[in-house]
KEKE-3310 file (N, C-alpha, C; in steps of 0.2 Angstrom, whole numbers, plus 5000, padded with zeros to 4 digits):
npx = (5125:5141:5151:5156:5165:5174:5179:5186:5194:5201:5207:5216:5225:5232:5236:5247:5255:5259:5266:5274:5282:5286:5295:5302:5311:5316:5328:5334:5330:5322:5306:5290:5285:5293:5303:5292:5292:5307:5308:5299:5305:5316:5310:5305:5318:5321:5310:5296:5291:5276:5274:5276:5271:5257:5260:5262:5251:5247:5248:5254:5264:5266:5273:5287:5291:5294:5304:5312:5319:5323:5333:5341:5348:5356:5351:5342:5343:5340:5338:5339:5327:5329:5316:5309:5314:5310:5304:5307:5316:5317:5329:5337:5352:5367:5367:5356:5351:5357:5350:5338:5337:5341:5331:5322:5324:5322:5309:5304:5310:5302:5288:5287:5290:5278:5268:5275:5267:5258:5252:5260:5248:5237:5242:5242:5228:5225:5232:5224:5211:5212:5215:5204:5196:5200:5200)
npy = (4741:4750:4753:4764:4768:4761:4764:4773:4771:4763:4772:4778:4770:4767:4782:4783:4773:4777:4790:4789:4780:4789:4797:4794:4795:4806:4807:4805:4816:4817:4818:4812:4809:4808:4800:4789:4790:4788:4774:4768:4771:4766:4752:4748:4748:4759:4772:4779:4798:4799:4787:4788:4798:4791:4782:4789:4793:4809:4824:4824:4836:4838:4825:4829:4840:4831:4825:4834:4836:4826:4823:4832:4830:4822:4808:4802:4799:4806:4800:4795:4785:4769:4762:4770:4785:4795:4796:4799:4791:4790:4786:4777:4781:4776:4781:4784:4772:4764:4775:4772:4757:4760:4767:4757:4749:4755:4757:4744:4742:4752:4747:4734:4736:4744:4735:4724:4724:4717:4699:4683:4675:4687:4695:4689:4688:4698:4703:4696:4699:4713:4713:4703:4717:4725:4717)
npz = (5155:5157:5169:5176:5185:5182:5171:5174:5184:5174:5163:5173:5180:5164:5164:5174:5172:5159:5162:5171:5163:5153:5161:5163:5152:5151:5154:5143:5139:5128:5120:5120:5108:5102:5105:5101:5088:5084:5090:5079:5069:5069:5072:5060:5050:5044:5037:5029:5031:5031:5035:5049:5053:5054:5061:5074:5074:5070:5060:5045:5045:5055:5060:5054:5060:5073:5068:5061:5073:5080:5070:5071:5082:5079:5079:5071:5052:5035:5021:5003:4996:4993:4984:4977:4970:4970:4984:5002:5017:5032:5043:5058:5066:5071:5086:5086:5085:5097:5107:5106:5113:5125:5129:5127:5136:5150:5148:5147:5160:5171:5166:5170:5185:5185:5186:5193:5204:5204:5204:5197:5190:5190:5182:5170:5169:5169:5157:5148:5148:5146:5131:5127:5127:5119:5106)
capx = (5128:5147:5152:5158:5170:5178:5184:5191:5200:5207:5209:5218:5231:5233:5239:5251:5260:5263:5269:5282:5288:5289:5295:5309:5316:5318:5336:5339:5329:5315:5298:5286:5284:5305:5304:5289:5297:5314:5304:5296:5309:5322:5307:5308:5322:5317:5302:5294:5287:5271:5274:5281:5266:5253:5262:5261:5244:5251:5249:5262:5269:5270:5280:5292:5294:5300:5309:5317:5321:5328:5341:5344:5353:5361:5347:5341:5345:5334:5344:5333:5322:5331:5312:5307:5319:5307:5304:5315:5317:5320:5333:5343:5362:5371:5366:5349:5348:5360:5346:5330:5338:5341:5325:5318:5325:5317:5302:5303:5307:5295:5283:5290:5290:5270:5264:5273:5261:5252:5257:5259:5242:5234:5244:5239:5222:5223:5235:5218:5206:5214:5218:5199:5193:5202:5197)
capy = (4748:4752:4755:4773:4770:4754:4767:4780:4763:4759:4777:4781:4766:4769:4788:4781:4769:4782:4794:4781:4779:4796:4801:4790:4795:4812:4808:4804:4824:4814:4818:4804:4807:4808:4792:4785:4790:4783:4768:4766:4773:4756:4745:4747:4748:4767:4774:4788:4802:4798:4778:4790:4800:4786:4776:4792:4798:4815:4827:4824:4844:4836:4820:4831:4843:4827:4818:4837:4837:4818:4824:4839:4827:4816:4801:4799:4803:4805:4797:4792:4778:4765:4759:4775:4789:4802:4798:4800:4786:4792:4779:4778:4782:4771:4784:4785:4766:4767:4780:4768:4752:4762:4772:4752:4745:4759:4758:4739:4743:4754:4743:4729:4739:4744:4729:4720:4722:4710:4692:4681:4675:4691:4698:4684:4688:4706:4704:4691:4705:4718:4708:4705:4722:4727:4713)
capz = (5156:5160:5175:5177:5190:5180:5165:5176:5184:5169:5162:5177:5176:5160:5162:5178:5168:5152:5165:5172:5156:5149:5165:5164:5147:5153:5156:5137:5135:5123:5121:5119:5102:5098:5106:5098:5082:5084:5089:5071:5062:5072:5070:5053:5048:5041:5038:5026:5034:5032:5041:5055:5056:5054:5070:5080:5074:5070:5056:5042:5045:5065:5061:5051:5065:5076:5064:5062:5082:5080:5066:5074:5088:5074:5079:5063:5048:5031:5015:4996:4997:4985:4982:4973:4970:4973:4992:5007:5021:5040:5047:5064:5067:5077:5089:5087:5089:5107:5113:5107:5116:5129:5132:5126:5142:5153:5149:5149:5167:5172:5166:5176:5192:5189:5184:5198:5211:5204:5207:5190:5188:5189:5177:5166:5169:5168:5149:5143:5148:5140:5124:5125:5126:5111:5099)
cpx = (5135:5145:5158:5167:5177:5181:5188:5196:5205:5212:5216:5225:5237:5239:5245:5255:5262:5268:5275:5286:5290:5296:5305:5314:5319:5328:5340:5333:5326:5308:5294:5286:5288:5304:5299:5291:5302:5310:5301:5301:5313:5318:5305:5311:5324:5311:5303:5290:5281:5268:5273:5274:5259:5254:5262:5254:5244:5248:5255:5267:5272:5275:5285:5296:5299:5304:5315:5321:5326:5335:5345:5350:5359:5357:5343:5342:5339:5340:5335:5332:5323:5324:5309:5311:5316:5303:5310:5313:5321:5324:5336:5349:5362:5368:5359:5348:5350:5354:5339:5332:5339:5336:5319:5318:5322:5314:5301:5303:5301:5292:5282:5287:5280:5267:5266:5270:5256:5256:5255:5252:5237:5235:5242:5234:5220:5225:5227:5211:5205:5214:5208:5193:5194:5204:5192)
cpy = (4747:4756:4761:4773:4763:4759:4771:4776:4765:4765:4780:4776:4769:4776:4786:4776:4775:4786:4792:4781:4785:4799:4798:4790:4803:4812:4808:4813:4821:4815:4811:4805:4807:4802:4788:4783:4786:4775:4764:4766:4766:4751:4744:4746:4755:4766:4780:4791:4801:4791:4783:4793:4796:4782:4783:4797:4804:4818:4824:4830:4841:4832:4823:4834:4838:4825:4826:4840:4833:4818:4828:4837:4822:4810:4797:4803:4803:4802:4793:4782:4774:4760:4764:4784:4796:4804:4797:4796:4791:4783:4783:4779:4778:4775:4783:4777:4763:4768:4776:4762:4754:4765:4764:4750:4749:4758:4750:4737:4744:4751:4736:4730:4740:4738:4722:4720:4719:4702:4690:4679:4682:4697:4696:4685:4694:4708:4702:4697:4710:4719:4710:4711:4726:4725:4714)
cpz = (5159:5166:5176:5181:5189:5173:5169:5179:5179:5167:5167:5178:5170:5160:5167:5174:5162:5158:5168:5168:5152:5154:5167:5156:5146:5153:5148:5135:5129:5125:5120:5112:5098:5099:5104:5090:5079:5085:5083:5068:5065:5070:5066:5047:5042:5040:5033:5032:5035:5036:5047:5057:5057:5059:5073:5079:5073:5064:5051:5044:5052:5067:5057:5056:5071:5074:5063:5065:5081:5076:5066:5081:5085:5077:5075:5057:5041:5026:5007:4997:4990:4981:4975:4976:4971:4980:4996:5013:5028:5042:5054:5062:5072:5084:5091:5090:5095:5109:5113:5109:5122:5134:5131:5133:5150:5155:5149:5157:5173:5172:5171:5182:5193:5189:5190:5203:5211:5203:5198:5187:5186:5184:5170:5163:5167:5160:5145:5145:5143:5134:5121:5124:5120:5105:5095)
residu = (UNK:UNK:UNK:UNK:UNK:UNK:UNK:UNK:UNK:UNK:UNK:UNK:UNK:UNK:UNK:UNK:UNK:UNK:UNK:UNK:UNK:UNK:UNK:UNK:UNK:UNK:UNK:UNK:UNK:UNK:UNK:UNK:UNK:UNK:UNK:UNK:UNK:UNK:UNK:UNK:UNK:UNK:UNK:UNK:UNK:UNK:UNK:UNK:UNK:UNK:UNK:UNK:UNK:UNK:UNK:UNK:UNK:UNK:UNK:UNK:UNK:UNK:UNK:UNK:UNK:UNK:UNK:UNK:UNK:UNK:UNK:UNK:UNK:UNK:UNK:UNK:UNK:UNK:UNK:UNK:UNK:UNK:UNK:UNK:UNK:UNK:UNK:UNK:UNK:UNK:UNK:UNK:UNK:UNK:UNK:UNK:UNK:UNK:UNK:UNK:UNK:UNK:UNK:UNK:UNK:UNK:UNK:UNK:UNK:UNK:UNK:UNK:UNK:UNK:UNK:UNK:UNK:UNK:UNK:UNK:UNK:UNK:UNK:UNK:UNK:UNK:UNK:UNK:UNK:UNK:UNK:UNK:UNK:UNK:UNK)
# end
């Protein structure tokens, strides 16, 4: 039987480290799901609608309303998907990928910062845990 007091541990980590990094991208005025967007949409080099809502778990109607936050700031744009002319690709602007390397090195911080309070080994140990819980 699980140990009751070892999920709300992890659960409780867990929301401390999002909150760090959400909390840190405040200054670029992104919600987490602008930034997990731009995220997809960079680490694809575009995306349809429906990749966009699939990586953020979303409704389709809900990645649209992001994706029409995001080009409402000029950070992405939509332009015809030279694969099939009757869909439409979300890309970055030079703009938009500034703001996701930007809000990358953040949250590469952040993470730095919580995670250093553990010495190298135990970070080691704590990554090969994690790994194996969600294989």
């Amino acid at each position: 039987m699980a140990d009751p007091e070892l999920s709300e541990a992890l659960m409780h980590a867990s929301r401390a480290l999002r909150r760090r990094m959400w909390s840190s991208l405040e200054d670029w005025d992104l919600s987490p799901h602008q930034a997990r967007a731009l995220r997809t949409v960079c680490g694809h080099d575009g995306a349809r609608l429906s990749e966009v809502a699939a990586h953020l778990r979303i409704a389709p109607r809900s990645a649209t309303e992001v994706v029409d936050s995001l080009e409402a700031r000029g950070l992405v744009a939509r332009q015809p998907d030279p694969a099939d002319r009757r869909a439409v690709l979300v890309v970055a602007t030079d703009e938009g990928r500034e703001v996701h390397e930007a809000a990358d090195r953040l949250r590469g911080a952040e993470a730095a910062a919580f995670f250093g309070r553990l010495d190298p080994r135990e970070r080691e140990e704590l990554a090969r845990l994690l790994r194996r819980l969600v294989d």
